[in-house]
PyMOL commands that place a pseudoatom at each C-alpha (Angstrom):
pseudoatom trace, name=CA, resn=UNK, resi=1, chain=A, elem=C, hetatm=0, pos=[22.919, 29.824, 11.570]
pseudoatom trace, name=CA, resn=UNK, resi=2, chain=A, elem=C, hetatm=0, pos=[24.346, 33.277, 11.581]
pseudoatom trace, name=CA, resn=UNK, resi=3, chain=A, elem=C, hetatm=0, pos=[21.439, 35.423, 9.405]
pseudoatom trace, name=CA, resn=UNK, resi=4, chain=A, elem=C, hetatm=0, pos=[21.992, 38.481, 7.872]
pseudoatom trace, name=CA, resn=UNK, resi=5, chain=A, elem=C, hetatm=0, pos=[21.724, 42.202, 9.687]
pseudoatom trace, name=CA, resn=UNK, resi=6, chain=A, elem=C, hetatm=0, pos=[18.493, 43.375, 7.705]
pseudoatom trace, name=CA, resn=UNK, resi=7, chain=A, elem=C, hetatm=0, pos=[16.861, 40.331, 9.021]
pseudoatom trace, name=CA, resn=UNK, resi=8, chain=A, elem=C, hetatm=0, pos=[16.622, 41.642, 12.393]
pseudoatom trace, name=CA, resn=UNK, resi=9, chain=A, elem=C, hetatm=0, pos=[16.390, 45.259, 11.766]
pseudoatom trace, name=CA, resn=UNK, resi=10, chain=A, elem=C, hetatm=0, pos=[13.295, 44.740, 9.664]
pseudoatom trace, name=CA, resn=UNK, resi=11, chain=A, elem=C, hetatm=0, pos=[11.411, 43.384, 12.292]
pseudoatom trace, name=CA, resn=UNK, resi=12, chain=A, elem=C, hetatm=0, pos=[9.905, 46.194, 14.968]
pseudoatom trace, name=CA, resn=UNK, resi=13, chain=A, elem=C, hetatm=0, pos=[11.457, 45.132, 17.820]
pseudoatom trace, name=CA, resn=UNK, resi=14, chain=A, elem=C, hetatm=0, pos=[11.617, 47.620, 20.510]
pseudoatom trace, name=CA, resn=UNK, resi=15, chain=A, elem=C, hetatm=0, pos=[15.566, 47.243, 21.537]
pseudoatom trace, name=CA, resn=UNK, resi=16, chain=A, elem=C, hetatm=0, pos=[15.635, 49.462, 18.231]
pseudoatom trace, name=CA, resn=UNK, resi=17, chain=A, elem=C, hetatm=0, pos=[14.701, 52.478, 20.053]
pseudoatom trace, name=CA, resn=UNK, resi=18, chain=A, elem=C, hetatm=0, pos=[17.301, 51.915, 23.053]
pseudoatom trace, name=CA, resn=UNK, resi=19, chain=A, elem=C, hetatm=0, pos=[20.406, 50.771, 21.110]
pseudoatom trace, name=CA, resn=UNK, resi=20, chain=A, elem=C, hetatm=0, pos=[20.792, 53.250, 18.365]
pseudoatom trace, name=CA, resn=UNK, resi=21, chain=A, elem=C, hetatm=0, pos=[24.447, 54.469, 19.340]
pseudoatom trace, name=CA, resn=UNK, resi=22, chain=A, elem=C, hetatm=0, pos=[25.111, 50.610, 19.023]
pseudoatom trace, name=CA, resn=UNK, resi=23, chain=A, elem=C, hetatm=0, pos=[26.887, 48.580, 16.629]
pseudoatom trace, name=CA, resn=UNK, resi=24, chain=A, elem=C, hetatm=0, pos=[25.058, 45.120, 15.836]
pseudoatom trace, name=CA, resn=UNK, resi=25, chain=A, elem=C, hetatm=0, pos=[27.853, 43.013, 15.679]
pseudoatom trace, name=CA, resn=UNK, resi=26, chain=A, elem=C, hetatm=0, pos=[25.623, 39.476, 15.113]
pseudoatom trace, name=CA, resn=UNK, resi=27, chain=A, elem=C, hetatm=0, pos=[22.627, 37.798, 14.427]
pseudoatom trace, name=CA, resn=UNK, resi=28, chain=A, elem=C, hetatm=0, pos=[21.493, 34.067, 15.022]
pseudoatom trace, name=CA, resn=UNK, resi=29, chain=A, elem=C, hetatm=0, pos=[18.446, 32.110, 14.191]
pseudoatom trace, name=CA, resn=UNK, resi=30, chain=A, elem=C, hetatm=0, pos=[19.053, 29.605, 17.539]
pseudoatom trace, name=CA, resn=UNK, resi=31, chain=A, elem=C, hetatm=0, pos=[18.508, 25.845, 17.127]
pseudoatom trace, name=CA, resn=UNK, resi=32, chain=A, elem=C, hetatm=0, pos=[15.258, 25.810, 19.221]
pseudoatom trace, name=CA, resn=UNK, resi=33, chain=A, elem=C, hetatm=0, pos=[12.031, 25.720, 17.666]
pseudoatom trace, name=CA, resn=UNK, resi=34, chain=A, elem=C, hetatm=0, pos=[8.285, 25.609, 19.073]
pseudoatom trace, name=CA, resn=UNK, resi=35, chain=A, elem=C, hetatm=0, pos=[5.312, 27.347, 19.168]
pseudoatom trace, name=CA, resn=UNK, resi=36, chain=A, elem=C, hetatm=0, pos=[4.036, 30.267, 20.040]
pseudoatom trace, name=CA, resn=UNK, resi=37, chain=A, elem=C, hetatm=0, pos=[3.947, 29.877, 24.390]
pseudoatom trace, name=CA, resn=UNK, resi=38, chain=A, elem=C, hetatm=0, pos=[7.377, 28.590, 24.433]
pseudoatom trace, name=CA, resn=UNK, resi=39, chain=A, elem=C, hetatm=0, pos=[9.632, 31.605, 24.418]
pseudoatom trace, name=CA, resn=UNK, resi=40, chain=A, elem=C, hetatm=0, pos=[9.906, 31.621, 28.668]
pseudoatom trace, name=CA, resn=UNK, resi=41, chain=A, elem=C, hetatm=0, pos=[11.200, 27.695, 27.638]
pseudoatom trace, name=CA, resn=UNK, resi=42, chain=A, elem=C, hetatm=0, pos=[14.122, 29.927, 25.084]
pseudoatom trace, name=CA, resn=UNK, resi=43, chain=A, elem=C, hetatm=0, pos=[14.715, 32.145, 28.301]
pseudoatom trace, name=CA, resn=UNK, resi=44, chain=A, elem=C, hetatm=0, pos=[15.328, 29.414, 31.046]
pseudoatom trace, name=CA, resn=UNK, resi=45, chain=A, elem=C, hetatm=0, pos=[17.834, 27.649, 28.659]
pseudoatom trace, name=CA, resn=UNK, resi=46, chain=A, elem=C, hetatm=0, pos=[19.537, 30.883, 28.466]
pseudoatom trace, name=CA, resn=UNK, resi=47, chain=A, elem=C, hetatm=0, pos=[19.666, 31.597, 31.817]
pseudoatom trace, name=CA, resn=UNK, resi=48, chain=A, elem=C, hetatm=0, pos=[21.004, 27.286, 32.688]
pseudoatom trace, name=CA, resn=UNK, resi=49, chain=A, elem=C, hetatm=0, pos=[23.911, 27.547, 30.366]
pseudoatom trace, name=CA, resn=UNK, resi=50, chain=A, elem=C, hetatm=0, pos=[26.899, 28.133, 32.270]
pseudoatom trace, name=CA, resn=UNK, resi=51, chain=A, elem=C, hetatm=0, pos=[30.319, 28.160, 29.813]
pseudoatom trace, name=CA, resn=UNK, resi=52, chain=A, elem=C, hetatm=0, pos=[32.299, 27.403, 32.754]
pseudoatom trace, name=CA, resn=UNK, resi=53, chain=A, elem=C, hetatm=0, pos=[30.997, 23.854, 32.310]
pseudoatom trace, name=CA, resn=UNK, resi=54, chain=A, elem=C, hetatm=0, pos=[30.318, 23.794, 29.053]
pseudoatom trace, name=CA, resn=UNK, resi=55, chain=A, elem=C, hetatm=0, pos=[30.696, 20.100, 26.911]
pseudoatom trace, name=CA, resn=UNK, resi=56, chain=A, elem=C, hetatm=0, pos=[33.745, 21.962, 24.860]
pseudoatom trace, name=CA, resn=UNK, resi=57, chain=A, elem=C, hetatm=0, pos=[36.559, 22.089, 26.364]
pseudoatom trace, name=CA, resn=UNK, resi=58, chain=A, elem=C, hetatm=0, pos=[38.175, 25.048, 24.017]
pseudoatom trace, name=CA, resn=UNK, resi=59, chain=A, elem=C, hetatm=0, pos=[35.066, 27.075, 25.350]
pseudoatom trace, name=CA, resn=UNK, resi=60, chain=A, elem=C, hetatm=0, pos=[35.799, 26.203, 29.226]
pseudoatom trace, name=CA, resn=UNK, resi=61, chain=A, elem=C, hetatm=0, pos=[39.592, 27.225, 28.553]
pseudoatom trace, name=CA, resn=UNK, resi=62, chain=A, elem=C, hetatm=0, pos=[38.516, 30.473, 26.529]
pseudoatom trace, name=CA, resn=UNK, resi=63, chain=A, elem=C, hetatm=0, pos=[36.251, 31.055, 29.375]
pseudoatom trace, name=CA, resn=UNK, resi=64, chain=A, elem=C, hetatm=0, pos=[38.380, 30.557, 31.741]
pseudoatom trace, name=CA, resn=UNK, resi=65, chain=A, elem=C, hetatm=0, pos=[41.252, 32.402, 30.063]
pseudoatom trace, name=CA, resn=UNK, resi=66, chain=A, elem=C, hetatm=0, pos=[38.978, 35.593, 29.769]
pseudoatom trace, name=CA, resn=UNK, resi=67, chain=A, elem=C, hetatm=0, pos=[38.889, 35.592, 33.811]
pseudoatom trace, name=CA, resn=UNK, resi=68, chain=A, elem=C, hetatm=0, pos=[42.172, 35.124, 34.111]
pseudoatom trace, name=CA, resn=UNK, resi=69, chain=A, elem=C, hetatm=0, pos=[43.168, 38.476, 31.725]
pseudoatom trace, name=CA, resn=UNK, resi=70, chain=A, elem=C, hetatm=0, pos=[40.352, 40.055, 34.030]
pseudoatom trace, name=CA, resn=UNK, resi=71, chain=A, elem=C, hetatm=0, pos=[42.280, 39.504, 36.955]
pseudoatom trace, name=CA, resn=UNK, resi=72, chain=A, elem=C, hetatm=0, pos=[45.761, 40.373, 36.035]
pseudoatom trace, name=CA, resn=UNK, resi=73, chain=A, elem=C, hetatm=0, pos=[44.883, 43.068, 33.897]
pseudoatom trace, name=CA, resn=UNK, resi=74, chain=A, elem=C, hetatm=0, pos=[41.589, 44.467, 36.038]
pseudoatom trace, name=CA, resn=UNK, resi=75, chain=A, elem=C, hetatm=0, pos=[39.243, 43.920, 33.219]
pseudoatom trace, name=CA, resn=UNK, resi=76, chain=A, elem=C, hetatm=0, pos=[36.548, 42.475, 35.513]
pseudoatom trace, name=CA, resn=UNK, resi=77, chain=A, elem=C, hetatm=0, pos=[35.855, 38.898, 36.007]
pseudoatom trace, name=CA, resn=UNK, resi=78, chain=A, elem=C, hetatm=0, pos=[33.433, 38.049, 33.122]
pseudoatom trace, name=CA, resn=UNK, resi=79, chain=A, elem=C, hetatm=0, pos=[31.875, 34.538, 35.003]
pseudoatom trace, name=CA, resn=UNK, resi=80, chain=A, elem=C, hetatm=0, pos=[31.072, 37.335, 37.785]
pseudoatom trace, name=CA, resn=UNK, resi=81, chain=A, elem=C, hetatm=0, pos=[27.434, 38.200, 38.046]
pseudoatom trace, name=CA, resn=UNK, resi=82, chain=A, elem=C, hetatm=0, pos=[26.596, 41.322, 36.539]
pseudoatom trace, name=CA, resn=UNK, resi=83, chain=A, elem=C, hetatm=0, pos=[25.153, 42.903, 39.849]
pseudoatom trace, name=CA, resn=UNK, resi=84, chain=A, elem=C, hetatm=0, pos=[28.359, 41.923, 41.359]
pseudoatom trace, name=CA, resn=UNK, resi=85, chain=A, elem=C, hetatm=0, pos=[30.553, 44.038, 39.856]
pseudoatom trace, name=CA, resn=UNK, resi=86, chain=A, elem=C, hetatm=0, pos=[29.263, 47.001, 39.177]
pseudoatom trace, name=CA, resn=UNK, resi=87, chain=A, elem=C, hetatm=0, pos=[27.058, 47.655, 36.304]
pseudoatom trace, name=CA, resn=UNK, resi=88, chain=A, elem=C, hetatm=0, pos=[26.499, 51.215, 37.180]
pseudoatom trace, name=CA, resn=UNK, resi=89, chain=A, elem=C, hetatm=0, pos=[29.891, 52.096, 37.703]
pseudoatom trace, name=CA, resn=UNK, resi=90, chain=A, elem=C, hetatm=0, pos=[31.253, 52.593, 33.803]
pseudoatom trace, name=CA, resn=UNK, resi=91, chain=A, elem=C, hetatm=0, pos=[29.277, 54.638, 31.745]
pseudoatom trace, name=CA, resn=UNK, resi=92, chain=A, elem=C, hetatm=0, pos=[28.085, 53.480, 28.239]
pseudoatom trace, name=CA, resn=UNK, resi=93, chain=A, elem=C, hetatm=0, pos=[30.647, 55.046, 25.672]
pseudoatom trace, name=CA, resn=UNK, resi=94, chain=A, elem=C, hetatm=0, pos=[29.584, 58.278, 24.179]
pseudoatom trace, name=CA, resn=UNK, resi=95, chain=A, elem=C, hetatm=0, pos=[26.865, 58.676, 26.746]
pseudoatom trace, name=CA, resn=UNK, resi=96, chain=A, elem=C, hetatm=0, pos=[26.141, 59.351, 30.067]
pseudoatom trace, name=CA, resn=UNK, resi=97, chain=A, elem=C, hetatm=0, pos=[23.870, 57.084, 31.333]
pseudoatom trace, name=CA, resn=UNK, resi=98, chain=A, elem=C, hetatm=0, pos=[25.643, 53.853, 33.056]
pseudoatom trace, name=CA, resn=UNK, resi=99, chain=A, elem=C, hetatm=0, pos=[22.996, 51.611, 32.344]
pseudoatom trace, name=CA, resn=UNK, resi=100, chain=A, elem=C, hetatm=0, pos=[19.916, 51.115, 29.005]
pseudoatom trace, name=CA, resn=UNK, resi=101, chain=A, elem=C, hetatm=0, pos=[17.306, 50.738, 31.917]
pseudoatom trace, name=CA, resn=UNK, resi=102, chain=A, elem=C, hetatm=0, pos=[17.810, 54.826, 32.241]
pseudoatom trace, name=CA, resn=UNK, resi=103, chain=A, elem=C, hetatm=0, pos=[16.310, 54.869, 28.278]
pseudoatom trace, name=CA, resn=UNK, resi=104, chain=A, elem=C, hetatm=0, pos=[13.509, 52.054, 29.000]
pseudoatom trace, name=CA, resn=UNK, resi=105, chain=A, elem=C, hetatm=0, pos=[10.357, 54.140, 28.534]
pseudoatom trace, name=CA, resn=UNK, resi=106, chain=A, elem=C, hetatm=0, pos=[7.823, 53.788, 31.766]
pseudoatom trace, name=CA, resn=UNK, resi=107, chain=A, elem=C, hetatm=0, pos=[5.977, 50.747, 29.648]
pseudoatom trace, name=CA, resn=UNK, resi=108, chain=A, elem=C, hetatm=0, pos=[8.849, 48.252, 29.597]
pseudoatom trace, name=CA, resn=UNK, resi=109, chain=A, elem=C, hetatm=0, pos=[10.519, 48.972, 33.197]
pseudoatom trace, name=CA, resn=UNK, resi=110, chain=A, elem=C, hetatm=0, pos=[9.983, 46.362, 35.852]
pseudoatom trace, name=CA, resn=UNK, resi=111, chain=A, elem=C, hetatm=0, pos=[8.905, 43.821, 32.745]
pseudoatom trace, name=CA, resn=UNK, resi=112, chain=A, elem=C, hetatm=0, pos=[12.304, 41.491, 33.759]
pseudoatom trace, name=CA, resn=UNK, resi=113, chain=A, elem=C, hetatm=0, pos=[11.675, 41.388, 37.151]
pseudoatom trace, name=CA, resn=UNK, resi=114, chain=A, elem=C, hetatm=0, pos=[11.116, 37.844, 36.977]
pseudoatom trace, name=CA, resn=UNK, resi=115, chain=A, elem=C, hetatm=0, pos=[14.304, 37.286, 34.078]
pseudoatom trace, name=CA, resn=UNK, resi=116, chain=A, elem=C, hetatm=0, pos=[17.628, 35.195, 35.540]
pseudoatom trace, name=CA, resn=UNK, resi=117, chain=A, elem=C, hetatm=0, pos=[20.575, 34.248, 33.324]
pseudoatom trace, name=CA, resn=UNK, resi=118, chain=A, elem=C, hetatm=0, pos=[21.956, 32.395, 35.854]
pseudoatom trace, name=CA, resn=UNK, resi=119, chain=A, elem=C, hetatm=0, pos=[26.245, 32.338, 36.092]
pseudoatom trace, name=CA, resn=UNK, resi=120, chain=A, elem=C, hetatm=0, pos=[26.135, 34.685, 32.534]
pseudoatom trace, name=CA, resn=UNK, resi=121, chain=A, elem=C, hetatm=0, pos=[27.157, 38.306, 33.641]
pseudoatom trace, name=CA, resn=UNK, resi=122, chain=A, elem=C, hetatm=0, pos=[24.083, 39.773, 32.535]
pseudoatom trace, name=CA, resn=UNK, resi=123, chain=A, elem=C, hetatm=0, pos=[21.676, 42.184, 33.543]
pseudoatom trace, name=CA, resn=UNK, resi=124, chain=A, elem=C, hetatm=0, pos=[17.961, 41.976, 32.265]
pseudoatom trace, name=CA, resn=UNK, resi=125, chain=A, elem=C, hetatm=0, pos=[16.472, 44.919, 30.495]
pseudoatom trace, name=CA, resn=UNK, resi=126, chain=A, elem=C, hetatm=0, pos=[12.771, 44.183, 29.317]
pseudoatom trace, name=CA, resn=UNK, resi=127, chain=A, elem=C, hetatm=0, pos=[10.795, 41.356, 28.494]
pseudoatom trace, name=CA, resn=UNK, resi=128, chain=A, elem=C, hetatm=0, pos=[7.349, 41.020, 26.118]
pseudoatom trace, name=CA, resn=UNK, resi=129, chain=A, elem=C, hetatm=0, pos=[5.734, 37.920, 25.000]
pseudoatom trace, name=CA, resn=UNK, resi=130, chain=A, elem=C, hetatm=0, pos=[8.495, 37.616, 21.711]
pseudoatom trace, name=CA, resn=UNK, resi=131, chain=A, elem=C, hetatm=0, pos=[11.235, 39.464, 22.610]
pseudoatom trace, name=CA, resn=UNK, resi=132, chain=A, elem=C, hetatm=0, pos=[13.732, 40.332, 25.406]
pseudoatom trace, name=CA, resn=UNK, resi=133, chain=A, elem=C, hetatm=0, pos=[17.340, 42.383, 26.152]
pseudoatom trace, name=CA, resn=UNK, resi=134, chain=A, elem=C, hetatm=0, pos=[19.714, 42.107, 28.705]
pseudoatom trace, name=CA, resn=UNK, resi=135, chain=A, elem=C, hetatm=0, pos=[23.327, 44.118, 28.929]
pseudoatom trace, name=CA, resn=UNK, resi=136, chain=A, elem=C, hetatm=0, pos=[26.836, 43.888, 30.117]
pseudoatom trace, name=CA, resn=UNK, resi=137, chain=A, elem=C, hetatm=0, pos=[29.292, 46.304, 30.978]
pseudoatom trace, name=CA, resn=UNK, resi=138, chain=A, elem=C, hetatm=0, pos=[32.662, 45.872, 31.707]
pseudoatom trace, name=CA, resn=UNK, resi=139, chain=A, elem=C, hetatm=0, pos=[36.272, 47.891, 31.135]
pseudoatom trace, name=CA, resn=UNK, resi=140, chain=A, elem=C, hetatm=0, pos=[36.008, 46.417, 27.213]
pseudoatom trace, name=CA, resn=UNK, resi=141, chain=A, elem=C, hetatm=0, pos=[33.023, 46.923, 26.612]
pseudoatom trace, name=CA, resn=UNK, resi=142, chain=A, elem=C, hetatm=0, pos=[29.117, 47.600, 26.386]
pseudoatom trace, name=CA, resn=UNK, resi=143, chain=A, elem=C, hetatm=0, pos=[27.049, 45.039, 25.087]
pseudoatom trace, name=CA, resn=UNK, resi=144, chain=A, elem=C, hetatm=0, pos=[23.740, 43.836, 24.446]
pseudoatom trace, name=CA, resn=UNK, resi=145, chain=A, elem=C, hetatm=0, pos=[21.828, 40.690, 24.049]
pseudoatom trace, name=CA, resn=UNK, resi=146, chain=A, elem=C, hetatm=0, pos=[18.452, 40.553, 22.520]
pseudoatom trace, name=CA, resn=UNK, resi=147, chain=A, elem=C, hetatm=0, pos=[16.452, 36.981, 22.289]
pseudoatom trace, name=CA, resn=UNK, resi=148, chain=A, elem=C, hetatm=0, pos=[13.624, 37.006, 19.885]
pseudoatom trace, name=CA, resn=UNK, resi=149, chain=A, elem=C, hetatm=0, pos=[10.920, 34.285, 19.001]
pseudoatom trace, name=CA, resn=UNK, resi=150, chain=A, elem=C, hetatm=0, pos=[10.202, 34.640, 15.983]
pseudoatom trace, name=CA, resn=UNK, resi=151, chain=A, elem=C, hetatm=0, pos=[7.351, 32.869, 13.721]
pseudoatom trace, name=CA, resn=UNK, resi=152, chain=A, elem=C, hetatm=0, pos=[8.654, 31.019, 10.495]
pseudoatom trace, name=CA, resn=UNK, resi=153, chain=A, elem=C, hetatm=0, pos=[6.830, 30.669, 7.124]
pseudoatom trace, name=CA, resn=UNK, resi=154, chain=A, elem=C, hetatm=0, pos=[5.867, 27.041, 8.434]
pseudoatom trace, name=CA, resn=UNK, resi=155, chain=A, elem=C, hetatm=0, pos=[3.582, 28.605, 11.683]
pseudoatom trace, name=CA, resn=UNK, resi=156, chain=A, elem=C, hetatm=0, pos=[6.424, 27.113, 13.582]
pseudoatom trace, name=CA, resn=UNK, resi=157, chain=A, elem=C, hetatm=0, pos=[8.492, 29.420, 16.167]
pseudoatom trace, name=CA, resn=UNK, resi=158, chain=A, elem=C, hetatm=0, pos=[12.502, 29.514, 16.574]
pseudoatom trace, name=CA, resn=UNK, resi=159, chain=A, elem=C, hetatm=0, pos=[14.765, 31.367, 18.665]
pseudoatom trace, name=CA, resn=UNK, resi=160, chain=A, elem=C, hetatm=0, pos=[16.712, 34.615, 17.485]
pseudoatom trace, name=CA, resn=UNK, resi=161, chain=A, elem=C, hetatm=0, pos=[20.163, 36.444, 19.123]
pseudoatom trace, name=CA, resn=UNK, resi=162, chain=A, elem=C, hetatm=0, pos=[21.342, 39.727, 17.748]
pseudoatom trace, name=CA, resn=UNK, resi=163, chain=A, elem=C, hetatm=0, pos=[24.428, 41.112, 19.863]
pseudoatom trace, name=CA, resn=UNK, resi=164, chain=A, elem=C, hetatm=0, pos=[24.982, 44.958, 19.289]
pseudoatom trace, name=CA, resn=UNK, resi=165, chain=A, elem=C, hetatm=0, pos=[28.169, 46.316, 21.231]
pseudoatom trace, name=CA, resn=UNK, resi=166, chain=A, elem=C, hetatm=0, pos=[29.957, 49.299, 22.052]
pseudoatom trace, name=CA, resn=UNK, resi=167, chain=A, elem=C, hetatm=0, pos=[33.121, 49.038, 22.399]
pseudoatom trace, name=CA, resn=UNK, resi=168, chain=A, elem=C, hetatm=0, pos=[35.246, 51.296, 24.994]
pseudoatom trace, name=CA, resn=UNK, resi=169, chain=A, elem=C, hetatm=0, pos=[37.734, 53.655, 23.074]
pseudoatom trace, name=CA, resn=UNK, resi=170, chain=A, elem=C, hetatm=0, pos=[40.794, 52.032, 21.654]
pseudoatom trace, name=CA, resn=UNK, resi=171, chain=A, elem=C, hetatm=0, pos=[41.601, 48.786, 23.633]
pseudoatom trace, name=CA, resn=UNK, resi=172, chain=A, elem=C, hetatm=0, pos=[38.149, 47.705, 23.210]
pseudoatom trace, name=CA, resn=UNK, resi=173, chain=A, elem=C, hetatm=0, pos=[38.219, 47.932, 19.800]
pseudoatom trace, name=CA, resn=UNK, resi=174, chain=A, elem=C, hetatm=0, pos=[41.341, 46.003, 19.622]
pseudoatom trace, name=CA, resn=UNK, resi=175, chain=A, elem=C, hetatm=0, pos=[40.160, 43.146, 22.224]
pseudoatom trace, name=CA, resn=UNK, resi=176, chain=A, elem=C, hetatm=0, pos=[36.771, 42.518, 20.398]
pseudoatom trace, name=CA, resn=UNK, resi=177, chain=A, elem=C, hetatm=0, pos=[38.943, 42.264, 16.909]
pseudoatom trace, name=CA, resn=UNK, resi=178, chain=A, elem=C, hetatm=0, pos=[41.174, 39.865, 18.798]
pseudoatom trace, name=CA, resn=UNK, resi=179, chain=A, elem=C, hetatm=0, pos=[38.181, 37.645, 20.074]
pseudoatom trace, name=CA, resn=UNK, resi=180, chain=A, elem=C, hetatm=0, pos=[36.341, 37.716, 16.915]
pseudoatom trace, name=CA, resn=UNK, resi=181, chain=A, elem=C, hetatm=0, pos=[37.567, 34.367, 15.705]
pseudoatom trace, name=CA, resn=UNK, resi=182, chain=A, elem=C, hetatm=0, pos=[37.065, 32.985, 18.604]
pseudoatom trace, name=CA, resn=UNK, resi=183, chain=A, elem=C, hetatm=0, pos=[33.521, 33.777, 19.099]
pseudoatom trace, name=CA, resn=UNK, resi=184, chain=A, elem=C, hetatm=0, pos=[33.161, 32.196, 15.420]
pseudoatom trace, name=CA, resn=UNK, resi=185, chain=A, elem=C, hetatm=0, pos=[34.742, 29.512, 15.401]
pseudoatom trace, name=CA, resn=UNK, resi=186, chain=A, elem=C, hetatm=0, pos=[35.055, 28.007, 19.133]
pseudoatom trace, name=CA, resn=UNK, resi=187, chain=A, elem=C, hetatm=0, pos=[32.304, 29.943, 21.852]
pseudoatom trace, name=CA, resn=UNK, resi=188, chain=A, elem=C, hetatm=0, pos=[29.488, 29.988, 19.029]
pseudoatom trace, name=CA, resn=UNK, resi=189, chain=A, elem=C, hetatm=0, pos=[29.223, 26.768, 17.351]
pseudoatom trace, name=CA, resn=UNK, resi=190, chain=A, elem=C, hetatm=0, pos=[29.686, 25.006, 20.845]
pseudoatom trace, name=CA, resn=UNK, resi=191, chain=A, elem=C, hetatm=0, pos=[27.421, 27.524, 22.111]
pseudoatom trace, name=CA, resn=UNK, resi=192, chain=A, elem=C, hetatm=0, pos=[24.699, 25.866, 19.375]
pseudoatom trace, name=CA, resn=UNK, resi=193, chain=A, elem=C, hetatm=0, pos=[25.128, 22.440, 19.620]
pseudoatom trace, name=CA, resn=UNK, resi=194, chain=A, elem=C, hetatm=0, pos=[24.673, 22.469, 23.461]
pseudoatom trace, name=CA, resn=UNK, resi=195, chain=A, elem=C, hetatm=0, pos=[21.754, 24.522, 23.152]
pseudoatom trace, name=CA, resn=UNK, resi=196, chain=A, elem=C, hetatm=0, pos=[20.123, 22.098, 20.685]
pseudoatom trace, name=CA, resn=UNK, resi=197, chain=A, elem=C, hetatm=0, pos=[20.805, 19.315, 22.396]
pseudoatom trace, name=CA, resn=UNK, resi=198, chain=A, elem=C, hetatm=0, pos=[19.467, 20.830, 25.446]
pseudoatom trace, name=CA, resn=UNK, resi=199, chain=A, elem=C, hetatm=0, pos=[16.531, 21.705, 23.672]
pseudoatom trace, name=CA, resn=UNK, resi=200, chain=A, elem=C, hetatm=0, pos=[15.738, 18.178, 22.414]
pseudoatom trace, name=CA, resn=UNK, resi=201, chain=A, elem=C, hetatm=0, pos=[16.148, 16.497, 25.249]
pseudoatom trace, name=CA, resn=UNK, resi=202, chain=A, elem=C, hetatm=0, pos=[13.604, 18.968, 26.884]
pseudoatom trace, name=CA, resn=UNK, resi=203, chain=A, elem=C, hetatm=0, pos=[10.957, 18.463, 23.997]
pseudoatom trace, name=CA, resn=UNK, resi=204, chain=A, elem=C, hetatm=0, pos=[11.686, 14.757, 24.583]
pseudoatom trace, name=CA, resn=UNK, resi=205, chain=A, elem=C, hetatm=0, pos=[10.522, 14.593, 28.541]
pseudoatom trace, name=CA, resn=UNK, resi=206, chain=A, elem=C, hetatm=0, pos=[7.573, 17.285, 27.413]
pseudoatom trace, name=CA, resn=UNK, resi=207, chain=A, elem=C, hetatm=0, pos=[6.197, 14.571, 24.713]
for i in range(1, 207): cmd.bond("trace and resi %d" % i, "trace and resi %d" % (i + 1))
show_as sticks, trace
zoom trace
């Protein structure tokens, strides 16, 4: 369920501090609910889904797609891992510093030592006991994920995504514009259902 902006920013969440040149483009309460010790459970799930082979087939061809433009038009291969091509080597829009780990004060470096998403092109930041970040750079675009775990009026936990971009001058503008339906109405609600049913089925072998 897509929630509304204040929702996040309300909360004190430290990406706050790091992302303020941002734009938060979206933010999700996730279909995974628990208690309190299972946000590492919200992180592995992350880190296992692979869109390459996801269930939906418009998200594999969407996915695949993206790589293709990559290639032909040297946007960078989004299924390649972040490390792999070259985090450092674009700086964030507006700024100088190539990667959010140069704004990560002392407390909150090394804490994602021990973070992996796996085939997503993403590069931890920091992770705390209800909250962590991870970026992605590429020749569209800066971006950030945040996961959250947040507690609900019923003492019950669920999963939270806000997204905050930046987008790289003109082209990037127009390619997130162009994807923006896409992300709606294909890559997200896809992007749910496997992740509930994934979560279900690993509350079902826990019980």
């Amino acid at each position: 369920m897509k929630l509304l902006m204040a929702e996040h920013e309300c909360r004190p969440w430290r990406i706050h501090d790091l992302v303020a040149d941002f734009t938060l483009e979206d933010v999700w309460a996730l279909p995974t609910k628990g208690g309190p010790e299972d946000f590492q459970e919200l992180l592995d799930l992350a880190g296992s889904f692979d869109p390459s082979q996801a269930e939906s087939l418009p998200t594999r061809f969407l996915w695949d797609l993206r790589d293709r433009l990559g290639a032909w038009f040297g946007l960078g291969e989004i299924s390649t891992a972040a490390d792999e091509q070259g985090i450092d080597n674009l700086p964030i829009p507006g700024a100088r510093e190539t990667s959010l780990r140069d704004r990560l004060p002392p407390e909150l470096r090394g804490t994602a030592s021990d973070v992996n998403f796996g085939s997503l092109p993403f590069v931890p930041l920091y992770r705390l006991d209800r909250e962590a970040a991870a970026e992605i750079s590429n020749k569209t675009v800066h971006a950030v994920a945040h996961l959250a775990w947040v507690e609900r009026d019923d003492g019950r936990y669920e999963g939270r995504m806000a997204v905050y971009v930046k987008p790289r001058g003109v082209f990037g503008r127009a390619y997130m514009a162009l994807i923006k339906p896409f992300r709606y109405w294909i890559v997200y609600p896809a992007l749910m259902k496997e992740m509930e049913t994934a979560w279900d089925e690993r509350a079902t072998r826990v019980s």
